[in-house]
C-alpha positions in Angstrom: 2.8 11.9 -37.4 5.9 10.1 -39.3 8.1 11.9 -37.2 6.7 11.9 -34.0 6.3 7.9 -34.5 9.7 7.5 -35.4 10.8 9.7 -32.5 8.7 7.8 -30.0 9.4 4.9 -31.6 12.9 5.5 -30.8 12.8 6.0 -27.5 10.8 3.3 -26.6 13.3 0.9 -27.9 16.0 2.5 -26.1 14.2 2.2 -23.1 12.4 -1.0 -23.7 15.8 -2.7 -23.1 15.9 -2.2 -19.3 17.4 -4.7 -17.9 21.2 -4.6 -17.2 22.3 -6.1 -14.3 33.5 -15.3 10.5 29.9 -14.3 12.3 31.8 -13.3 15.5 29.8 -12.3 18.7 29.8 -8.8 18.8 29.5 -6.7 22.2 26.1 -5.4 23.0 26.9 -1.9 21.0 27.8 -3.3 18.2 24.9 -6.0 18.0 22.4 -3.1 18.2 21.5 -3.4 21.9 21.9 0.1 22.3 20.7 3.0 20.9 24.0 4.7 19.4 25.7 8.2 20.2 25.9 9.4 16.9 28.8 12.2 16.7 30.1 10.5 20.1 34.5 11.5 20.0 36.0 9.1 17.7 33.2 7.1 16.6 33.6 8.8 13.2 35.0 11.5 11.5 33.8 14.7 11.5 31.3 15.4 8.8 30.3 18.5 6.9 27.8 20.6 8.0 24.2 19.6 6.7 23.1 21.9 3.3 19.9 23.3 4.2 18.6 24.6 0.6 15.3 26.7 0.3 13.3 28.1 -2.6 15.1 31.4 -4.1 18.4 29.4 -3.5 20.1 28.5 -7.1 20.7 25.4 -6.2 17.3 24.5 -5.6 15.3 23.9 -9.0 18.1 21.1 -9.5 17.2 19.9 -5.6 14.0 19.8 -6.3 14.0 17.9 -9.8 15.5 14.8 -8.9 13.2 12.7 -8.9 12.7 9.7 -11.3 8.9 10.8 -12.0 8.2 14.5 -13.0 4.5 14.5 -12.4 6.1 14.6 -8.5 7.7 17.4 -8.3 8.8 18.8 -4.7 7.7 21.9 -3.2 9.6 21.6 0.0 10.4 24.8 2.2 13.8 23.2 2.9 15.9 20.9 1.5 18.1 19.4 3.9 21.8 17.7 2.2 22.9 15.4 5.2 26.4 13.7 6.0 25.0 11.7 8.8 23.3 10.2 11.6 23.3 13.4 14.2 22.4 15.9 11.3 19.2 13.8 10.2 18.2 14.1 13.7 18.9 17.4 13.5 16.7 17.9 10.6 13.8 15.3 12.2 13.7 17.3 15.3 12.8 20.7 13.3 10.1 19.4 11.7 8.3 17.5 14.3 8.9 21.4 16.6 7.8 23.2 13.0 4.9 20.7 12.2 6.7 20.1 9.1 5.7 17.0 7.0 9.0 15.3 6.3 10.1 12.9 3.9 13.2 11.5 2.7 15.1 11.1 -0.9 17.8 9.1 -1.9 18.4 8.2 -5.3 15.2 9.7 -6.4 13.7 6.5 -8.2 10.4 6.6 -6.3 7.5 5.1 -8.9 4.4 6.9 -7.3 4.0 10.1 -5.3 5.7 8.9 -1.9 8.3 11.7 -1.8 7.8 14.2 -4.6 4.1 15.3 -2.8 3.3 18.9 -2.2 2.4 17.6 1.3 6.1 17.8 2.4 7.5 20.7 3.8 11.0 19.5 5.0 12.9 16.9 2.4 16.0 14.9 3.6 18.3 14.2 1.1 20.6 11.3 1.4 22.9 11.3 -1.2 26.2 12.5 0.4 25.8 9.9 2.6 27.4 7.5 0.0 30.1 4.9 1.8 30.8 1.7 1.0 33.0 -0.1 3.4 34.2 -3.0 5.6 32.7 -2.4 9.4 35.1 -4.7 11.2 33.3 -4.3 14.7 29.9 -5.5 12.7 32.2 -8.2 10.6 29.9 -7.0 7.8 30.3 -4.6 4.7 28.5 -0.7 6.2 26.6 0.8 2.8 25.5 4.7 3.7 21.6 4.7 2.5 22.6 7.3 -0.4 24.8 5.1 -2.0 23.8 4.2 -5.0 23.6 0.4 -6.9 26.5 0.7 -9.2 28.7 2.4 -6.5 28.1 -0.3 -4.1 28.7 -3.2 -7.2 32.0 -1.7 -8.1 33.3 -0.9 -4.5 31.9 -4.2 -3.0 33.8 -6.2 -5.8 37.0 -4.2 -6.6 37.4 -3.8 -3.1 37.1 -7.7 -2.0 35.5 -9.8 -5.2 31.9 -9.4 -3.6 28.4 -8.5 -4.3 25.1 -7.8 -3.2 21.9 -9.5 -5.0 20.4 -5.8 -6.3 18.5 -4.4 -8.7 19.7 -3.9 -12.7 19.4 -0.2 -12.6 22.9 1.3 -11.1 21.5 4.7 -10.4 19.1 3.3 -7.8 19.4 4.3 -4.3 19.6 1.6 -1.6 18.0 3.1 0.7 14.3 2.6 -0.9 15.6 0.1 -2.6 16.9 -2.6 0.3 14.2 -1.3 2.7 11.7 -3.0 -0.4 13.3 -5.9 -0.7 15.5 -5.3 -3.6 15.8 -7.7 -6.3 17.8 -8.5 -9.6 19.9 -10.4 -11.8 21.5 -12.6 -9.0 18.3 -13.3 -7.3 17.1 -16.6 -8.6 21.0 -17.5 -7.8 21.5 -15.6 -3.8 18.1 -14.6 -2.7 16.9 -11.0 -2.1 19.2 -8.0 -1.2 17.7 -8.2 2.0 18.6 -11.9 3.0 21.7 -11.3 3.4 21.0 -8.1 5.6 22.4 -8.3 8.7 21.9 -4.4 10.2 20.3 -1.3 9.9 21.0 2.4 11.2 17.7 4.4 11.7 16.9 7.2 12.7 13.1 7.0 14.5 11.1 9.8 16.6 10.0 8.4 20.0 6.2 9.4 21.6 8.2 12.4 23.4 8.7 13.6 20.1 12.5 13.8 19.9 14.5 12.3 17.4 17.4 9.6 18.2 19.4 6.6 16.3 18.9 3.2 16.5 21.4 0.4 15.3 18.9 -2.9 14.9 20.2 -6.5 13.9 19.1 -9.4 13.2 20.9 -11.2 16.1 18.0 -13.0 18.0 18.7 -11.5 21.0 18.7 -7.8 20.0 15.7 -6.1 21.4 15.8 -3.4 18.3 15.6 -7.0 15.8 11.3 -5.9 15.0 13.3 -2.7 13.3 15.0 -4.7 12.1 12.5 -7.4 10.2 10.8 -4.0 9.3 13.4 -3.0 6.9 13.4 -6.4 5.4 10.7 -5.4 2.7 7.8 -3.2 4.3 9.2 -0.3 2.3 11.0 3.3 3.0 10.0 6.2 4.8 7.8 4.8 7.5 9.5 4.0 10.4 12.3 6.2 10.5 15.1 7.4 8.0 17.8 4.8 7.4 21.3 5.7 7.2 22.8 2.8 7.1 23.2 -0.8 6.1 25.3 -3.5 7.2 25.4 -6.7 5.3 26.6 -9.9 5.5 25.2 -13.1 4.7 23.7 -15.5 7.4 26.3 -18.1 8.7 29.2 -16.4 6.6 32.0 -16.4 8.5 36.1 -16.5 7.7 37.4 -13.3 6.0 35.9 -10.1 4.3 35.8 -11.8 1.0 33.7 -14.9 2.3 31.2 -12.6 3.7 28.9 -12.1 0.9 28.3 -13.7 -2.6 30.8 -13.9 -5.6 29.4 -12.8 -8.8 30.7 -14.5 -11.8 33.6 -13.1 -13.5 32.0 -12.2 -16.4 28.5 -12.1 -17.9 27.0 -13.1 -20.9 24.5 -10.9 -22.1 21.8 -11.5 -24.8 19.0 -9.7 -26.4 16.6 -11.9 -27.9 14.0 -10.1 -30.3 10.9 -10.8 -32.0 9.8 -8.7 -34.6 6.6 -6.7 -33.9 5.8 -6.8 -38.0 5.2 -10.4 -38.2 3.2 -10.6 -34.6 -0.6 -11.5 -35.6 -2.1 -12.4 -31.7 -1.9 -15.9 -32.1 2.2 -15.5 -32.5 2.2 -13.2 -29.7 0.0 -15.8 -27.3 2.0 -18.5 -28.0 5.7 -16.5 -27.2 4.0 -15.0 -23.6 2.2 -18.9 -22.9 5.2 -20.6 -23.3 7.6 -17.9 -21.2 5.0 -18.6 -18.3 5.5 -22.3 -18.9 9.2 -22.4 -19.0 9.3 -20.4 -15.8 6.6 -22.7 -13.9 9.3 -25.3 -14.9 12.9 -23.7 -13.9 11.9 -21.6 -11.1 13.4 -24.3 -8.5 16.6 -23.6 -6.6 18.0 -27.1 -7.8 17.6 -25.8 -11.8 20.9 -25.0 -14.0 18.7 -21.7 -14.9 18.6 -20.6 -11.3 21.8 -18.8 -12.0 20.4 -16.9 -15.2 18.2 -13.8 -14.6 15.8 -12.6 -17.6 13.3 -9.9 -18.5 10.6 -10.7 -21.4 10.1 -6.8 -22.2 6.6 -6.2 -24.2 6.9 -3.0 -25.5 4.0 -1.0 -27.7 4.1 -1.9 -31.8 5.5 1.1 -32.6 8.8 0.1 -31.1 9.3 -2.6 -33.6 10.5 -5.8 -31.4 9.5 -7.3 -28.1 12.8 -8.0 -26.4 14.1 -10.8 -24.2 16.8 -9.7 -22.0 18.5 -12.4 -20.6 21.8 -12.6 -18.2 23.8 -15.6 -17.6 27.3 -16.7 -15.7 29.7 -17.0 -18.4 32.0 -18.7 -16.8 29.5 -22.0 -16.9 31.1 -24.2 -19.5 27.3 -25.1 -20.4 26.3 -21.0 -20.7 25.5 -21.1 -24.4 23.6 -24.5 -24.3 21.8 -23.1 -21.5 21.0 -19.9 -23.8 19.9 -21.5 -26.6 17.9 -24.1 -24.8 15.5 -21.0 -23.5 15.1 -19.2 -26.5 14.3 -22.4 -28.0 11.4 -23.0 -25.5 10.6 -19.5 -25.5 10.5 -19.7 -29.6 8.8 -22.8 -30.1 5.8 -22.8 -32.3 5.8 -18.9 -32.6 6.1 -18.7 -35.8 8.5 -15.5 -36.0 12.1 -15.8 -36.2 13.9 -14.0 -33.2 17.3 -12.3 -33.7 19.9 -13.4 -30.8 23.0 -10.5 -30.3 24.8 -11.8 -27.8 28.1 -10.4 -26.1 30.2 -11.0 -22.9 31.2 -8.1 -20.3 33.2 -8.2 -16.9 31.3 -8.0 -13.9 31.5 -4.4 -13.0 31.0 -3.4 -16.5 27.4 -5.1 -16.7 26.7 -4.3 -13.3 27.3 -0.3 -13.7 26.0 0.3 -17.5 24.0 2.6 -17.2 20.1 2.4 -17.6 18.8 4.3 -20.9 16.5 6.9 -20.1 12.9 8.1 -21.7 14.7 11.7 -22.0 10.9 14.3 -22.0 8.7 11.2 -21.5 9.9 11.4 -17.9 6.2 11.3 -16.6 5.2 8.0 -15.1 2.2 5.5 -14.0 3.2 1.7 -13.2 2.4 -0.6 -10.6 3.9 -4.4 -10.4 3.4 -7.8 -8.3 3.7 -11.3 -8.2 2.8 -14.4 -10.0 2.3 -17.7 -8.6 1.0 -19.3 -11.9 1.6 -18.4 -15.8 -0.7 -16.1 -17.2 -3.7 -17.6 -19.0 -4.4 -17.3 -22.8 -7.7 -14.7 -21.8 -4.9 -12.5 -19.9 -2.3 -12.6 -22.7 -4.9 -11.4 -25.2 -5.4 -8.1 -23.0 -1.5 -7.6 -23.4 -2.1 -8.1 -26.7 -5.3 -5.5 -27.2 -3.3 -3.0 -25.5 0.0 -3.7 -27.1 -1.0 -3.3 -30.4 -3.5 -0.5 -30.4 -2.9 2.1 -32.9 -4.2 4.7 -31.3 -2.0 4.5 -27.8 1.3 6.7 -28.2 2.1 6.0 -24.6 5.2 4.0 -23.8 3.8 1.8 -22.2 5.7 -1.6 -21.0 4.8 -5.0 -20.1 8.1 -6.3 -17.6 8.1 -10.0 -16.6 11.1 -10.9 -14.7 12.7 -14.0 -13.8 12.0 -15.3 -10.4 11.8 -17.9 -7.6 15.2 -20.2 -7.4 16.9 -19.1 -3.9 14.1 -16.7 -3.2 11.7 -18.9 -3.1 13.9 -20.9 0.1 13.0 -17.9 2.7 9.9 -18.3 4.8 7.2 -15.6 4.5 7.4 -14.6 8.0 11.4 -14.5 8.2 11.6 -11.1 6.4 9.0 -8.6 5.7 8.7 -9.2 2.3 5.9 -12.2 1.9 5.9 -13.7 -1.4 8.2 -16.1 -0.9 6.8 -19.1 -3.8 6.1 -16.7 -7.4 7.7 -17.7 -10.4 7.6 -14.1 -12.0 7.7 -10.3 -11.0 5.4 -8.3 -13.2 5.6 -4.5 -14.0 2.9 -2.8 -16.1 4.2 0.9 -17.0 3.6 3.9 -19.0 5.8 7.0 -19.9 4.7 10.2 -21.8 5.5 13.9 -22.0 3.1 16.2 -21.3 1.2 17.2 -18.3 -2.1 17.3 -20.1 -1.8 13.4 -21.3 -1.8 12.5 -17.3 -5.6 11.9 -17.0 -5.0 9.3 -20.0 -2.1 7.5 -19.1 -3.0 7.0 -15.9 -6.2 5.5 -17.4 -4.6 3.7 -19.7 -2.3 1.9 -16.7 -5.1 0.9 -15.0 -7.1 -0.4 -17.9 -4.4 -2.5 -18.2 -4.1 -4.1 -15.2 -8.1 -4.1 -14.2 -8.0 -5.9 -18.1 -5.4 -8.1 -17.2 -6.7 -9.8 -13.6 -10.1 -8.6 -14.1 -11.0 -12.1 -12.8 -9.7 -10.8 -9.0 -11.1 -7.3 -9.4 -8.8 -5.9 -11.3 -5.7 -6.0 -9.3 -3.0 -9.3 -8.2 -4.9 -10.1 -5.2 -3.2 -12.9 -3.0 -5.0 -16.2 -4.1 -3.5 -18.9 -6.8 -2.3 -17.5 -9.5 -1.1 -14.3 -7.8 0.4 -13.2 -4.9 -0.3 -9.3 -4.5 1.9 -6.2 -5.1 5.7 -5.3 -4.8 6.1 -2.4 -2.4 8.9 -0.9 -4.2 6.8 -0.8 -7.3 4.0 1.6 -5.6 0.5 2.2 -6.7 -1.6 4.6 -4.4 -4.6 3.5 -6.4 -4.8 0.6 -3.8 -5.4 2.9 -1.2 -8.7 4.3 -3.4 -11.8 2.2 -3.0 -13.4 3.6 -6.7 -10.4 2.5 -7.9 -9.8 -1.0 -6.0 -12.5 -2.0 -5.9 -11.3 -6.1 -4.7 -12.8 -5.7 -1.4 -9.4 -6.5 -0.2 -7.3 -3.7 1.5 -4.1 -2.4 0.2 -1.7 -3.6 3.5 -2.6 -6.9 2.2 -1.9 -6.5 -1.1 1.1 -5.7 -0.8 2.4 -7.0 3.1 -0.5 -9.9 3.3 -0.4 -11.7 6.9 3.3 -9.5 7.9 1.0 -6.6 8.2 -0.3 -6.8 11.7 3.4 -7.5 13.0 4.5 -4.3 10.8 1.8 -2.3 12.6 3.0 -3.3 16.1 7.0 -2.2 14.7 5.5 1.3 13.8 3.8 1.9 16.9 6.9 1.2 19.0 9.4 3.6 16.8 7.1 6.2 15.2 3.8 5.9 17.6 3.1 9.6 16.3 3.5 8.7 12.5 5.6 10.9 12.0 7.2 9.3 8.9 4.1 8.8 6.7 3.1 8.4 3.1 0.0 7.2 1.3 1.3 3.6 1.5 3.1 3.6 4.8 1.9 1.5 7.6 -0.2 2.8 10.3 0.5 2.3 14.0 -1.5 -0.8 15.7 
């Protein structure tokens, strides 16, 4: 038991610290009024053939194994490694002919079992298609959907001093991730990736059951702009396969650089940690009560703090520290006072002395270090949302129950992330994400090894959570204090009525009053369904 504590304890710690980091009128082409001819002479250059990879193949166990979550696993008959738009037709229009269910992978980061599912028969593979560039016909920066975050940090900013509000892990693929929502450590400070969205390349299968491309903008006039809103937080895989993005944010104008936000310079970086040792409940209550307060304080857009992004991380005894993460613009002459003013609040009558390391890195090098792994725990159960309201003293003494119990092994996590600030300026209705007023993003996760511990952990996950809001049911139901369920932080469980058993559907959970408009997009580009998952949205 020594050993495997101090082994697990290990690698919880390493990956308890998560956290890292002119609008000229265009001619109707180019604003998404048509559909595009994609391989059309001299619209781009010619690409590689698409890698079509099947089971015997060497390359496939490594194909196959991509993915972030190994109790997914794909079984696909084909593997299809695509270059661009014409060969994802390609690929689309064999498997609606074959009766092949298809999905698509980019990065691989996909929580729950929306891509790795035996179900699939064809899997599209986006991760040649990796580009970063400046479109000049669009006046906006092109990202290929298998790019990942850190390429697109270091190319956007070496290339012309700009970035994209993403998430902290650099491995991530935009293509799930932007068509989510996509959040991070400049969100509080720019908004979501997806405000400052300004087109998106998809490739949809029409009621004659043929495949073609679709630019769609967000120009008012573009009769593609539902396709659009769609890909403004509803999610990946449902309507189509993206292929690209084109940002740029809304009423930029002027040169490249002016086009999209400016990260700071340089970044100062803290780890704030409270020993697990000294934590009796009522220390621990007090630390998670008065995080809650301080954010229902600083979440405004008009706070000093909107510009600092943190993560309290609550990680399982055994790990030995519950960690604040925390990630500020050093180039503020007031950074440090700002610092120490929020581990002050966040200390205050705890009773435990935190340690404070604190250290200052470039842009680029905070944005691209890479996220520490769980190694053989690579088997996975989370689900995450929104709050509204702090968490009340009956809620933090679950966390605390499950936390500290001595006979859970599980890495399981606790993830409250700094919120609101510019976020919280968007209507609900003007993208497709609809929590537009929370204070906090919440992730609730566990990681283990073996496939025999999966009927436990899973448990254990949703003991947490039913513990957590039992006073809604069990889950973050829209209401007060929450405000449902992050798309890009999947949990089929809301689709099983003996497991939610709220009464209240899992399309609002997670798309609340967007859903009927999402319904209406679906039914236009993919009236067959042919792009479907357990959480994708069904045609009106």
């Amino acid at each position: 038991m020594t050993t495997r504590r101090r082994f697990l304890g290990s690698v919880a710690m390493a990956t308890g610290i998560v956290a890292g980091f002119t609008g000229a009128t265009l001619p109707a082409r180019a604003a998404g009024l048509d559909e595009i001819e994609t391989g059309a002479p001299g619209s781009r250059p010619v690409p590689a053939p698409e890698v079509v990879v099947r089971p015997g193949d060497p390359r496939y166990a490594e194909l196959s194994t991509r993915g972030h979550n190994t109790r997914f696993v794909s079984t696909a008959d084909e593997i299809w490694l695509v270059h661009c738009p014409a060969q994802v037709e390609k690929a689309v229009n064999q498997a609606i002919r074959g009766n092949q269910r298809i999905t698509v992978r980019g990065g691989g980061h996909c929580f729950d079992g929306l891509v790795g599912d035996p179900q699939y028969r064809l899997l599209v593979d986006t991760s040649e298609m990796n580009a970063v560039t400046f479109d000049p016909w669009m006046n906006a920066f092109a990202v290929e959907s298998g790019a990942t975050l850190g390429h697109v940090y270091k190319t956007l900013y070496e290339g012309w001093g700009v970035t994209l509000p993403g998430g902290v892990c650099p491995e991530v693929g935009v293509g799930g991730h932007v068509s989510g929502g996509g959040y991070g450590p400049l969100s509080r400070r720019y908004g979501l990736s997806v405000d400052h969205l300004y087109a998106v390349e998809v490739v949809v299968a029409g009621a004659n059951g043929l495949a073609r491309t679709v630019v769609a903008t967000s120009r008012p006039d573009d009769p593609h702009r539902d396709l659009w809103w769609a890909h403004t937080g509803a999610g990946g895989g449902q309507f189509g396969i993206v292929t690209k993005y084109w940002f740029r944010t809304p009423g930029a104008t002027g040169r490249p650089g002016s086009l999209l936000p400016k990260p700071p310079a340089t970044v100062r970086k803290a780890i704030v940690a409270w020993p697990w040792a000294q934590m009796q409940e009522a220390n621990f209550t007090r630390l998670v009560m008065n995080h809650g307060a301080w954010h229902a304080a600083n979440s405004s857009v008009s706070s000093p703090y909107a510009t600092m992004h943190s993560s309290l991380q609550i990680s399982p005894w055994f790990v030995g520290t519950i960690n604040l993460d925390v990630t500020l613009d050093a180039t503020r002459g007031d950074a440090q006072s700002l610092l120490d003013g929020y581990v002050a609040a966040l200390s205050a009558g705890v009773g435990v002395q935190p340690t404070v390391t604190v250290k200052d890195l470039g842009w680029v090098e905070a944005a691209t270090t890479p996220t520490l792994g769980y190694g053989q725990y690579s088997r996975h159960k989370s689900m995450g949302g929104y709050m509204r309201k702090p968490y009340t003293a009956a809620q933090v003494a679950q966390m605390y129950r499950a936390m500290s119990d001595p006979e859970h092994w599980g890495i399981g996590l606790i993830y409250l992330a700094a919120y609101g600030g510019k976020i919280n300026t968007v209507s609900s209705s003007a993208t497709a994400v609809a929590q537009r007023d929370s204070i906090l993003k919440f992730w609730y996760s566990c990681n283990w090894e073996f496939p025999g511990q999966d009927e436990a952990e899973v448990q254990w996950v949703r003991d947490l959570h039913h513990a957590i809001h039992a006073d809604t049911g069990g889950f973050p139901v829209p209401g007060a204090q929450t405000d449902g369920l992050y798309i890009n932080y999947p949990d089929v469980d809301t689709q099983d009525p003996s497991v939610n058993t709220t009464g209240v559907p899992w399309s609002t959970l997670y798309h609340k009053g967007n859903y009927p408009r999402l319904q209406r997009v679906k039914k236009t580009y993919d009236p067959n369904d042919v792009f479907r998952h357990a959480l994708s949205v069904k045609p009106a």
